[in-house]
Residue, then its C-alpha position, 0 to 999 in steps of 0.5 A: x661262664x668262665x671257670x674261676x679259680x681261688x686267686x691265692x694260687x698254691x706254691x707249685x701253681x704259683x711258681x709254675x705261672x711264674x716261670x710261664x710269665x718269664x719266659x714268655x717276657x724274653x721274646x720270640x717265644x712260643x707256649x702251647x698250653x693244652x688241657x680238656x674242656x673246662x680245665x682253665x686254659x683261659x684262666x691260666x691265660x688271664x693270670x699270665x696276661x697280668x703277671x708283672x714279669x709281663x708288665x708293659x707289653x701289648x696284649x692281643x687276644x682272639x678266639x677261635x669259634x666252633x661255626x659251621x662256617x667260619x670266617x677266615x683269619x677271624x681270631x687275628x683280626x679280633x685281636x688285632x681290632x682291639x689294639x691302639x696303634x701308634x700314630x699313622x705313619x709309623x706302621x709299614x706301608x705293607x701294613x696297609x693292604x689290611x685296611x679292608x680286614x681291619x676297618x677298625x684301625x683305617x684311621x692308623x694304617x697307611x694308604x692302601x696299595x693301589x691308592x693315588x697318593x693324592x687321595x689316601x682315604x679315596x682309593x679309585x675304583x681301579x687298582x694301581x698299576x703296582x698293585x699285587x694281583x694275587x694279595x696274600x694277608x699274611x706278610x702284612x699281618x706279620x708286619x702288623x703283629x711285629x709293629x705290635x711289640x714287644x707284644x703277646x699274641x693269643x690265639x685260644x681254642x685252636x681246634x677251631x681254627x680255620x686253615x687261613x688262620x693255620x697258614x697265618x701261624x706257620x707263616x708267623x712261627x717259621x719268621x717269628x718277629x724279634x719282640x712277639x710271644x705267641x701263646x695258643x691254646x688247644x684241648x688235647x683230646x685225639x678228635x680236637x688236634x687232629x687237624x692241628x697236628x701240622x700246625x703243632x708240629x711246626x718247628x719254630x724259626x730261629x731263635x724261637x723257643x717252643x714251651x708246652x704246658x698242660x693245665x692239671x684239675x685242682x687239687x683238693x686244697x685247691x677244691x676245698x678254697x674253690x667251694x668256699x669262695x663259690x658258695x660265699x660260705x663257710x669252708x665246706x667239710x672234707x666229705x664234701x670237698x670228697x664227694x664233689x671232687x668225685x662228681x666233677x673231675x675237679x674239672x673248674x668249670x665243672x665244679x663252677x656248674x656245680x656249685x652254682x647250681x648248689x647255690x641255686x638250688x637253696x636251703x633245701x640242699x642245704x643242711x644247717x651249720x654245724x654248732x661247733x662252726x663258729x665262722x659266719x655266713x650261710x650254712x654249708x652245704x651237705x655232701x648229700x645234697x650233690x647226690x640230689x642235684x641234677x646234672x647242669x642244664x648246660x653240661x648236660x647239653x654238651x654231653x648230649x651233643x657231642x653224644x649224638x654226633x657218634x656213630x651208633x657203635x659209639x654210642x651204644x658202648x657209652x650208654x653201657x658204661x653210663x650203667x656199669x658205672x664203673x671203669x669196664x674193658x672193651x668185652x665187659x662194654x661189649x657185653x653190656x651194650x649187646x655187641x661184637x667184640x670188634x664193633x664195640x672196640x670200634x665204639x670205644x676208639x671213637x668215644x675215645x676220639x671226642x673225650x667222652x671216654x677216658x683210658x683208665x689202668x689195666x685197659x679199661x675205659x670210664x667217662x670223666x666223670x659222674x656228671x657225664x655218666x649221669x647225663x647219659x645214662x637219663x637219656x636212655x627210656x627206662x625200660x632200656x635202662x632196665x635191660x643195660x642193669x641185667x646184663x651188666x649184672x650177668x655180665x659182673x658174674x660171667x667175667x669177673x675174677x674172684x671174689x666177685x663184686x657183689x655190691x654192684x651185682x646187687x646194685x644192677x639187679x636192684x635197678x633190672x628190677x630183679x627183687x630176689x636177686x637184689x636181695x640176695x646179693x645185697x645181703x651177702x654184698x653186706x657179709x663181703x664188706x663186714x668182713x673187710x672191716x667196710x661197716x658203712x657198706x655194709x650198713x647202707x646196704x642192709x639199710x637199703x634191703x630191708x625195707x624190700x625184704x617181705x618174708x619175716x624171717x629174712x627181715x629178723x636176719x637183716x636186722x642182726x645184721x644191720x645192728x652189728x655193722x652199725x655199731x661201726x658205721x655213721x648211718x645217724x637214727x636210719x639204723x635206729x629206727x629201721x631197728x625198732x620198726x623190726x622189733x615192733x612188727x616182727x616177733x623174734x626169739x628172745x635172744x635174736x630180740x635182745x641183741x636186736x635191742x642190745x644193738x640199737x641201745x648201744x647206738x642210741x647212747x653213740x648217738x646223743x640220745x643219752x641215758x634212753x640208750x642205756x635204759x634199751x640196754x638194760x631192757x636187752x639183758x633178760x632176753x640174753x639169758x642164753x647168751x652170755x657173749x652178748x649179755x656180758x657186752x650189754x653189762x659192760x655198755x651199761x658200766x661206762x659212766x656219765x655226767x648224768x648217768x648211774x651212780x658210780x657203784x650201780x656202773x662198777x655193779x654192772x662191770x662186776x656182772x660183766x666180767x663174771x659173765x665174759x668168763x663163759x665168753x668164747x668170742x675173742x673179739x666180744x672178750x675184747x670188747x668186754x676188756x676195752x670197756x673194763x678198763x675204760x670205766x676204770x680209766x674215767x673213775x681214776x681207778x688205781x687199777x685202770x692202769x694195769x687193765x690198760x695195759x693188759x690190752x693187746x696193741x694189735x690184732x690179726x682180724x679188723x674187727x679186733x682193730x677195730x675194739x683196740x682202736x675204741x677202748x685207746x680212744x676212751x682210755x686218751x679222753x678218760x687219761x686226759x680228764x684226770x691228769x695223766x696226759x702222758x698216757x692219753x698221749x700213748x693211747x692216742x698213739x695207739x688207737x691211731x695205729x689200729x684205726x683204718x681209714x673210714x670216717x666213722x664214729x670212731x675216727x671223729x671220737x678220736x680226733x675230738x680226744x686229741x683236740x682234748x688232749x691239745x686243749x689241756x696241755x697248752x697246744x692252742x694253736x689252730x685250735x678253733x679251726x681243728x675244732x670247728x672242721x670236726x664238728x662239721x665232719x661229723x655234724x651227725x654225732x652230738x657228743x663230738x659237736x658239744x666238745x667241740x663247742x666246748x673247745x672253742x668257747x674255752x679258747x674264745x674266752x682265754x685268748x679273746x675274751x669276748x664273753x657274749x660269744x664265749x656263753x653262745x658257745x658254751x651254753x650250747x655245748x651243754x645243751x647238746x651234749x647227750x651222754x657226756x663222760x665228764x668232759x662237757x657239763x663240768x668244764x663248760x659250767x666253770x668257764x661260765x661261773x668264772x665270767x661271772x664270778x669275775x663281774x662279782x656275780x657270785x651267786x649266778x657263778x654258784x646257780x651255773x655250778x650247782x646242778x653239775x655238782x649235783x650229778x657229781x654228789x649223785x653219782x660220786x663221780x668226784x674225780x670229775x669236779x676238777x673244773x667245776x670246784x675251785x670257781x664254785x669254792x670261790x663264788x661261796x666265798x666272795x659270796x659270804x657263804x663260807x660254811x657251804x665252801x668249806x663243805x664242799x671242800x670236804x666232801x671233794x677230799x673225800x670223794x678223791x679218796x682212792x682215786x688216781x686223779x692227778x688233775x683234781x688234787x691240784x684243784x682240791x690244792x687250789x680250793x684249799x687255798x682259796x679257803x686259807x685265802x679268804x679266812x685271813x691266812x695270806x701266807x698259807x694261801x700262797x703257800x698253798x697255791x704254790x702247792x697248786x702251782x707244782x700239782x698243775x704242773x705235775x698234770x701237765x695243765x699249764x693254763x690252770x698252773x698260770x691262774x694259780x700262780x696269779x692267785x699265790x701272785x695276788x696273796x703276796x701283795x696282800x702280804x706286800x712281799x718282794x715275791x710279789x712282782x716276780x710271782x705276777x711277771x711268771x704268771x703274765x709269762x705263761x699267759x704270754x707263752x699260751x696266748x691267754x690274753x683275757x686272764x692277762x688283762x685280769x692280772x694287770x687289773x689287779x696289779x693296777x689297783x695296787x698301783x703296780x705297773x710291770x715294765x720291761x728291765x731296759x725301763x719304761x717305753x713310749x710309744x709315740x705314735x705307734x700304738x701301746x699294747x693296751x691301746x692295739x687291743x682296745x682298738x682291735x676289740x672296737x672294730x670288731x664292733x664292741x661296744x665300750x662296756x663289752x671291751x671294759x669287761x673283756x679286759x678289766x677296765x673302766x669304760x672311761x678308760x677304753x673311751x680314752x684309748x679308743x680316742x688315741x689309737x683313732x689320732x694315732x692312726x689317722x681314723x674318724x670313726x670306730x668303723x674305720x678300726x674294723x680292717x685293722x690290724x696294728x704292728x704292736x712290740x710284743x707284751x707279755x699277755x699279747x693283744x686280744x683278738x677280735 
């Protein structure tokens, strides 16, 4: 199998190919690339052979084979063998001494030497009286190769070649024929160039340039475009690309075993797609599942053959740091392997030899990489694999310098079947990595203990343990239920139980399980009596408010209790997380005061575990500032929770990109979006409430800028259906993009039935500064509806719940609400009045998209009034359509300009387009090859279906199509609109 590289080559790749392919046009020449096994010499090979720059020249290539026996000058004569040769008689009579070697090209060489010149195809049995009696090939193979130009000559794998074919290049360079450029390949290990070093040593004849060329692993970008088109799949999460370039080097044939095997393996290793990943194709895979494969069958077999060719030395230090796992020095190998110093440096010099060991800093050692190691290490019978574990742990604490590195410690006497070792290392393995901040380590380590632990006492500490590290870690339900089954079998004090479940509540509601996790909260807070640090943080988690939570006084009656309570709170870092929580539940309920307990919090800290709540409470406080109508703040939030996070994937660091994607959404930074959002979800697949906004996210886009609606409702609908404990953000939003679609098709009751239920957690909770999304379509499809009397209430009973509250995003949608009333009672002007109000409010907030439909809106009052504004107010509002991209509200106000027979145009007049397509007709036509059916493309952008049949028939002549099929790959040159086309 050949490795295969992604063919959009990065720009360093690129040029560096380029300037490669240029040199070697300008002849004589000599390029040698070098690089280990499976690097891709042949294929960097493959792309200079076909570069433009080479166009035109004769490309002769062989190979060099590993044979026992290998025949001599094999690789020129393959090459040579498949080359056409001008007709005979243009070739050297030198030339035709090859006719024995080259039986291939008999009909276009000269006559043999020796040969009657009557009978040039029937040599007599004796040889000519001018005949060589010592022939040597190479000055006739030289001649050949000259005749072959201006030509490429490539040899690969060098390391096999036989000495003929040595001597055949020596000869070649050291006369080098004017129009050849040779390229040779090789792999650089010390064992491969050993016999090639004369070769390569040789100093090029005159005029003959020498390049060298080393070919690098792929990098992660590289890596990431391999993965995908390997898998024929979507792009895999950056935690995979992570973890296979971990496995394999990113060594491209390495990774092509890999993936095929991936692929091979099936479903089972494939974990299903994330929801916000609205790409299609088969699912991607999971990080974890490289964990569960095997090595390759073929890797494995090279790894173990070139492993049983060593001396015993050898092979014992590899078998050593396949257990050690990690880089070792010659002693730490020599200890683990059971051999003197000098044997085990001899070992190490040999495996160096064949490439089976790398050097690594500091005079260390390590194979390639973990697929090797593994292949090695299942070679070994498992009571030897048991004895390489102990020592490598004695080893660990006889040589390692402080602090030790207790997580291997543990992992070696866990696998030496040492329980009560493991045990105690892994649990102050899982200290060690709590303090440094690791919470994952730790996590997975306590994880991993406790089910070993048998004594109840050292199970009750674990889970303490595991519940504090987990508050900060991705370990998904493992955590959970491992704390339940703790509580369910173990009978622990009251206070140790109630922070056991304090834990386990606070991860449940982290990890989608919604108000369940509140509900185990509250269960904790009586057994926490005694504990006043950990009973003011359950008060606190409990505060926070959601879509479907408490009401808003029973949250500010648990911060009240809260806040008394942190007065007895000794804990610097529970008083902070007491504080980031305050000033979060006061942030999210556009408390005036919110401002002031943000601020008061500190911007650094000197321990990781004050980063750490400093990092959270910024994070809540840029969703909580975003939701209503402070972007400025959410922006300096972000800011500086950016600066307190460290660099782990935890929980927190995909709750603040989604804040960001949040913040980007709101203030009109569109672009990439979809994507940033969709690589979010991937990434963390795990957590509910940061898939369902990301969902969100892209089905606001699908529908603003595409206005494809079926998509739209999948995404939105299933964001709302996986959202778990949503703080404003999901429920409301989604509910008013779906009443819009259909309020817009003058479905206006199934627009009032899809706002209904979040207005009612709204009523319930009281939690008015949340209805900023969900109130004006919801006023409007009363309206349009006839059922006035329910708009007008509504409209009070939002102005009431606003009152007190710093919410500059749902003012300006009580303004739009109010003129929607004004507008539907008769009052045009008022309305316009009204919603230019809106307009200045929108803008205040920093919403532009909402600024552009309420500018539409005071746009469509004025043409009821048939005032002069009118058109300019319309041309504002398509302007900022243009500006974010929107296209489906776009082709909303042209529809209503239409049916006021009013068409905007450009100020130099009118345009035809002849045969190039209009505006209208490039999106008609993009939305037909994307397989919309007419009705769909007449609801996307406010047409008849008359009409789109009709731009579906021009843009076909246009471009010289038969069928809408022929529309698919697309993609037309359209001067600029101000809506711009929709996309697919």
């Amino acid at each position: 199998m050949q490795p295969t590289e992604p063919s959009a080559r990065p720009p360093a790749r690129q040029c560096a190919l380029t300037a490669l392919a240029e040199a070697l046009a300008e002849p004589p020449v000599l390029l040698l690339v070098g690089g280990e096994r499976g690097i891709g010499k042949t294929h960097l090979v493959r792309h200079l052979l076909a570069h433009p720059a080479l166009a035109g020249r004769t490309a002769l290539t062989g190979r060099c084979l590993d044979l026992y026996d290998r025949p001599p000058l094999l690789p020129v004569l393959d090459a040579l063998a498949a080359w056409s040769p001008p007709a005979r008689g243009a070739l050297p009579p030198l030339t035709g001494a090859l006719r024995p070697l080259l039986p291939e090209l008999a009909g276009h060489l000269p006559p043999e030497p020796g040969t009657p010149p009557g009978d040039p195809l029937h040599p007599s049995p004796g040889p000519h009286p001018s005949a060589d009696p010592h022939p040597n090939p190479n000055r006739a193979l030289c001649a050949l190769l000259a005749a072959a130009g201006p030509a490429v000559l490539v040899l690969e794998d060098l390391q096999w070649a036989d000495h003929a074919t040595q001597d055949l290049l020596r000869h070649l360079l050291a006369r080098p024929p004017r129009d050849l450029a040779v390229v040779l390949t090789h792999r650089d290990d010390p064992a491969s160039t050993r016999d090639l070093l004369t070769l390569l040593a040789t100093r090029p004849g005159d005029g003959m340039r020498r390049i060298e060329h080393r070919v690098e692993p792929l990098d992660s970008t590289e890596l990431a475009e391999f993965a995908a088109r390997r898998l024929g799949s979507r792009r895999p999460s950056q935690d995979f690309v992570q973890a296979l370039h971990r496995r394999t080097a990113a060594i491209p044939e390495v990774v092509a075993e890999v993936l095929d095997q991936l692929a091979t393996a099936g479903d089972q290793f494939c974990r299903d797609p994330a929801p916000g990943d609205a790409s299609r194709g088969d699912p991607p895979p999971d990080a974890a599942a490289l964990a569960a494969l095997g090595v390759p069958g073929r890797l494995r077999d090279q790894v173990l053959a070139a492993f049983h060719t060593l001396g015993t030395e050898a092979r014992l230090v590899l078998a050593g740091e396949a257990v050690a796992e990690a880089v070792a020095t010659v002693r730490h190998l020599a200890d683990v392997a059971a051999l003197p110093g000098p044997l085990a440096a001899r070992g190490v010099e040999e495996a160096l030899d064949h490439a089976l060991l790398h050097p690594d800093a500091g005079g260390a050692y390590r194979l390639r990489h973990p697929l090797a190691r593994q292949a090695l290490y299942e070679a070994q019978p498992p009571h030897r694999r048991q004895e390489l574990h102990l020592r490598a742990a004695r080893a660990l604490l006889a040589e390692h310098p402080r602090p030790l590195p207790l997580d291997r410690i543990a992992h070696h006497y866990r696998l030496a079947g040492r329980t009560s070792h493991w045990l105690r290392y892994a649990e102050a393995a899982a200290d060690q990595a709590a303090a440094r901040a690791e919470h994952d380590a730790a996590a997975d380590l306590l994880l991993a203990a406790l089910p070993c632990a048998a004594a109840s006492r050292l199970r009750v500490r674990l889970a303490l343990k595991l519940g504090r590290a987990a508050l900060h870690a991705r370990t998904g339900h493992h955590a959970i239920d491992a704390l339940r089954r703790v509580l369910d079998q173990e009978q622990p004090a009251a206070a140790t139980r109630g922070e056991i479940r304090l834990s386990r509540g606070i991860l449940m509601r982290n990890q989608g399980y919604g108000t369940v996790g509140l509900d185990e909260i509250a269960r904790a807070v009586p057994d926490l009596e005694t504990r006043p640090d950990l009973a003011a943080r359950a008060m606190a988690a409990i505060a926070l408010p959601s879509t479907t939570g408490l009401p808003l006084v029973e949250h500010g009656a648990w911060m009240a209790r809260a806040r008394r309570m942190s007065l007895r709170v000794q804990d610097p870092v529970l008083r902070l997380a007491i504080a980031v929580n305050h000033a979060a539940a006061l942030m999210f309920t556009a408390d005036p005061r919110a401002r002031q307990a943000a601020d008061a919090l500190p911007e650094s800290a000197d321990t990781a575990a004050q980063r750490t709540e400093i990092a959270r409470g910024n994070a809540s406080l840029a969703y909580a500032a975003t939701v209503i109508g402070h972007p400025q703040r959410a922006r300096t939030h972000l800011d500086r929770a950016q600066a307190a996070m460290d660099e782990t994937r935890t929980y927190l660091s995909g709750h603040l990109a989604t804040a960001r994607l949040l913040l980007d959404w709101t203030t009109g930074h569109w672009e990439d979006l979809p994507a940033r959002a969709a690589t979010v979800a991937t990434d963390y697949a795990d957590i509910p409430d940061l898939v369902a906004e990301c969902l969100l996210l892209q089905g606001l886009h699908t529908l603003a800028v595409r206005g494809n609606l079926t998509r739209t409702r999948e995404l939105l609908e299933l964001a709302a259906d996986t959202t778990r404990y949503d703080t404003g953000i999901v429920l409301p939003s989604s509910a008013a993009a779906l009443a819009r679609i259909e309020t817009a098709a003058g479905n206006w009751d199934r627009a009032v039935d899809l706002t209904s239920p979040v207005l009612a957690h709204i009523r319930r909770t009281g939690a008015w500064m949340w209805a900023t999304d969900p109130a004006p379509p919801a006023v409007e499809a009363f309206l349009r509806g006839g059922r006035r009397r329910e708009a007008e209430c509504l409209v009070r009973e939002f102005t009431t719940g606003l009152q007190g509250r710093d919410t500059p995003a749902a003012r300006a949608a009580l303004a739009t609400c109010r003129a929607l009333l004004a507008e539907a009672t008769g009052h045009p002007r008022e309305a316009a009045t009204g919603y230019e109000r809106a307009v200045r409010a929108w803008r205040a907030a920093r919403r532009p998209y909402e600024a552009a439909r309420a500018t539409e809106a005071e746009g469509r009052c004025l043409l009821d009034l048939a005032a002069v504004e009118a058109q300019p107010t319309y041309a504002r509002a398509l302007l900022a359509d243009a500006q974010l991209g929107a296209a489906w509200d776009a082709a909303h106000a042209r529809h209503t300009l239409r049916e006021h027979g009013i068409v905007l145009t450009h100020r130099r007049g009118p345009r035809g387009y002849g045969n190039t397509l209009s505006p209208r007709e490039a999106e008609v036509a993009q939305l037909a090859g994307a397989g919309r059916s007419n009705q769909q493309i007449a609801e996307a952008l406010f047409l008849s279906p008359r009409t789109v049949e009709q731009h579906v028939a021009k843009a076909l002549r246009k471009l010289g199509l038969h069928t809408r099929a022929d529309l698919a790959p697309r993609r037309a040159a359209t001067p600029t609109t101000p809506a711009g086309p929709a996309g697919p």
